[in-house]
C-alpha positions in Angstrom: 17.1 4.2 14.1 20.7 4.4 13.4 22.6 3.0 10.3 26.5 2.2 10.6 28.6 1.6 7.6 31.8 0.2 7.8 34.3 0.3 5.2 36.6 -3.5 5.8 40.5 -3.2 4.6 42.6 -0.8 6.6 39.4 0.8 8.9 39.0 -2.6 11.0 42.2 -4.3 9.4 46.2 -3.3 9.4 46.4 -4.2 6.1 44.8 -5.1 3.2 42.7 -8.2 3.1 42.6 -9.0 -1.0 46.6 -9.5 -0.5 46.5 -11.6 2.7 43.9 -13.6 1.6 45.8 -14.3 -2.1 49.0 -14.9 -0.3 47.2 -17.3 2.6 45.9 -19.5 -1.0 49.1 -19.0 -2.8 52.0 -19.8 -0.6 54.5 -17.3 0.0 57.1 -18.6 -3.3 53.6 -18.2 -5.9 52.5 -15.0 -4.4 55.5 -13.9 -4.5 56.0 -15.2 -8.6 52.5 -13.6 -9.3 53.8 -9.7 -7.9 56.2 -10.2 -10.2 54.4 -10.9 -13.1 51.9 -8.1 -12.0 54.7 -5.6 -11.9 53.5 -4.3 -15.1 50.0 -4.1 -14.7 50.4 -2.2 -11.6 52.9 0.1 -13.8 50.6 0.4 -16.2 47.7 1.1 -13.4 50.0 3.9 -11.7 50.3 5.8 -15.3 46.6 5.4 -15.8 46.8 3.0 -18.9 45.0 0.4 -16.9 42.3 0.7 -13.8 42.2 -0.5 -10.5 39.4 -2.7 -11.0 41.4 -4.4 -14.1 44.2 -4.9 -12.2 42.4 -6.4 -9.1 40.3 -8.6 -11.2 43.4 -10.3 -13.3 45.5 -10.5 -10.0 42.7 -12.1 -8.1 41.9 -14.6 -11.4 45.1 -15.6 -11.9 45.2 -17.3 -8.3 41.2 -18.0 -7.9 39.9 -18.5 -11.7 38.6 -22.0 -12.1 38.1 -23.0 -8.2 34.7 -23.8 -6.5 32.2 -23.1 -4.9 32.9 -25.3 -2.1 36.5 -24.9 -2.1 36.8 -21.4 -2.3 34.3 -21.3 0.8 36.6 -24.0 2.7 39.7 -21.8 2.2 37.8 -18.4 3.0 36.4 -20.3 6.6 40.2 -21.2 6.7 41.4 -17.8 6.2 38.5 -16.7 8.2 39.8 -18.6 11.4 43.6 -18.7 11.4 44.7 -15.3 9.6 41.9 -13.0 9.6 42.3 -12.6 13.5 45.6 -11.2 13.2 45.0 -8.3 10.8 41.9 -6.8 12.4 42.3 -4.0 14.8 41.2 -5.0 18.5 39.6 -1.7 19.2 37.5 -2.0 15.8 36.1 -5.2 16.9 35.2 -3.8 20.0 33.3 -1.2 18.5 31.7 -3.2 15.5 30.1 -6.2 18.3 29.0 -3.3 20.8 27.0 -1.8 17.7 25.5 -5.0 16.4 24.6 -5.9 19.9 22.7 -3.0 20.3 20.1 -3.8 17.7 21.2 -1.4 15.0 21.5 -1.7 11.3 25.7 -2.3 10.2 26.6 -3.4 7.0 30.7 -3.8 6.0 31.1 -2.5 2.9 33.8 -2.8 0.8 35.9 -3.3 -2.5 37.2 -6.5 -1.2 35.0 -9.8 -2.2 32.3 -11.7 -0.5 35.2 -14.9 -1.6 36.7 -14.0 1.6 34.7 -11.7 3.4 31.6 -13.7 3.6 33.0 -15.6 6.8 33.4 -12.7 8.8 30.5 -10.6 7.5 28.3 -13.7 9.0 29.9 -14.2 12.1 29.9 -10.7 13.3 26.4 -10.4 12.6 26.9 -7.8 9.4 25.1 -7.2 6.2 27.9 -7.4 3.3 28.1 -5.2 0.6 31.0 -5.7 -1.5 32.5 -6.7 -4.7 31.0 -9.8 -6.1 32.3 -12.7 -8.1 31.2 -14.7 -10.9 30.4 -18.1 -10.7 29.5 -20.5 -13.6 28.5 -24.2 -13.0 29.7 -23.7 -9.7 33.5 -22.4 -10.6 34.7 -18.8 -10.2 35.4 -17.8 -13.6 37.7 -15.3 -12.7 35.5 -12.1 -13.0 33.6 -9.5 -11.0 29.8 -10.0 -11.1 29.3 -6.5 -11.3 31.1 -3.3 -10.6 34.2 -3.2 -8.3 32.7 -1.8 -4.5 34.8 1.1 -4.7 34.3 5.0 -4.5 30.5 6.0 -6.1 29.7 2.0 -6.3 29.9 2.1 -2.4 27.4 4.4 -2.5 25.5 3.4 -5.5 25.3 -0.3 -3.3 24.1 1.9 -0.1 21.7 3.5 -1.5 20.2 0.2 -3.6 20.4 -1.6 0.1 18.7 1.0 1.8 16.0 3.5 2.2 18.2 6.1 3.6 15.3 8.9 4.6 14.3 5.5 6.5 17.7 6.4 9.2 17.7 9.4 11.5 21.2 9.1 11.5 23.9 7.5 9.5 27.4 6.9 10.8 30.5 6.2 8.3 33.6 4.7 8.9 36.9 5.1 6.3 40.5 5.1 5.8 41.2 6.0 1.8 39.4 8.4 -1.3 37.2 4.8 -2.0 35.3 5.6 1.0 34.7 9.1 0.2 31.1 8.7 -1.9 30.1 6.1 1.4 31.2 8.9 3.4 29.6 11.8 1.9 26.3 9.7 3.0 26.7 10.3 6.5 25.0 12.7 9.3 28.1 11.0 11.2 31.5 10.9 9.1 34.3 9.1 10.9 38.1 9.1 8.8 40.4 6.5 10.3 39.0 6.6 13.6 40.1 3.6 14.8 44.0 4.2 14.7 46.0 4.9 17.2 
C-alpha cells in the first residue's frame, strides 16, 4: 500500500494560506495595520533574534486570540468556500482527488493550522497533520498546542501517525526547506511538482 504526503501552502496553493486566511478575518485596512506593527518582529525574525514559530504565533494571536470555537469554525467553512478555491492550483486538485479515490492513504501536512485547514482537509477526504491551537473553555487563547508543523516536526508528526515499515512506498510532495525532513521520508520525493 502506498502512502502520499502532501505538504498544503505553495505545493497545492499559489500562495500562502496563514496570510489569506488572516487577511479574509481581518479586512484588508487591519491586515494591513497588523504588517505594520509586525515589521519588527519579522526584522527581528530575518536577523535570527526571534523564530518563525514566535513570529507566526503572535501574528496569528493578535487577529485570532480570544475567538471561539464555533466562530473560528464559521469563518474557516467561510474561508473554506469563497477564498480557498481561488488559491489552490487546479492541477493539484486533480491529482490529490484521483489519489484519495483510489483507496490510498493521504494525509496534508503542514505548518499552517487545523483553524483553517480543517474544512478542506475533511472535504477532500485527507488526514491533517498540522500545527495545532490552543483552546481554553472553548476560546483560542492565542497559542500553538504543540510544536509548529515545520521541518523535523513534519516528520516527527509522520512518523507518530504512522507505521511507516507498514507502506511499500511513500510519495512526498514539497515546495520549501520545511518540507525537507517530510521529504527525506520518501521512496518517492516530488519538489514543486505541481508548477507549471
Amino acid at each position: 500500500m502506498r502512502l502520499y504526503l502532501f505538504d498544503f501552502d505553495g505545493t497545492l496553493t499559489t500562495k500562502d494560506s496563514l496570510f489569506a486566511f488572516l487577511r479574509f478575518v481581518a479586512g484588508p485596512v487591519k491586515w494591513g495595520l497588523s504588517l505594520g506593527l509586525f515589521l519588527p518582529h519579522m526584522v527581528l525574525m530575518k536577523a535570527g533574534g526571534l523564530s518563525n514559530s514566535a513570529v507566526k504565533e503572535r501574528l496569528i494571536a493578535f487577529h485570532l486570540k480570544g475567538r471561539s470555537a464555533e466562530e473560528l469554525e464559521a469563518l474557516a467553512e467561510k474561508f473554506h468556500q469563497l477564498i480557498l478555491p481561488g488559491i489552490l492550483r487546479p492541477n493539484a486538485m486533480v491529482y490529490v482527488r484521483e489519489v484519495v479515490a483510489s483507496g490510498q492513504e493521504a494525509a496534508l501536512v503542514s505548518a499552517s493550522m487545523d483553524l483553517w485547514l480543517r474544512p478542506f482537509a475533511h472535504a477532500e477526504g485527507l488526514k491533517l497533520i498540522c500545527t495545532e491551537g490552543a483552546f481554553e473553555n472553548g476560546r483560542y487563547t492565542g497559542r500553538f498546542a504543540g510544536p509548529n508543523c515545520h521541518g523535523p516536526e513534519k516528520a516527527n508528526r509522520i512518523r507518530a501517525a504512522y507505521p511507516l515499515a507498514n507502506f511499500t512506498e511513500i510519495y512526498a510532495f514539497g515546495d520549501s526547506s520545511g518540507d525537507k525532513e517530510m521529504l527525506d521520508l520518501a521512496t518517492e520525493k516530488h519538489y514543486r511538482f505541481f508548477e507549471g
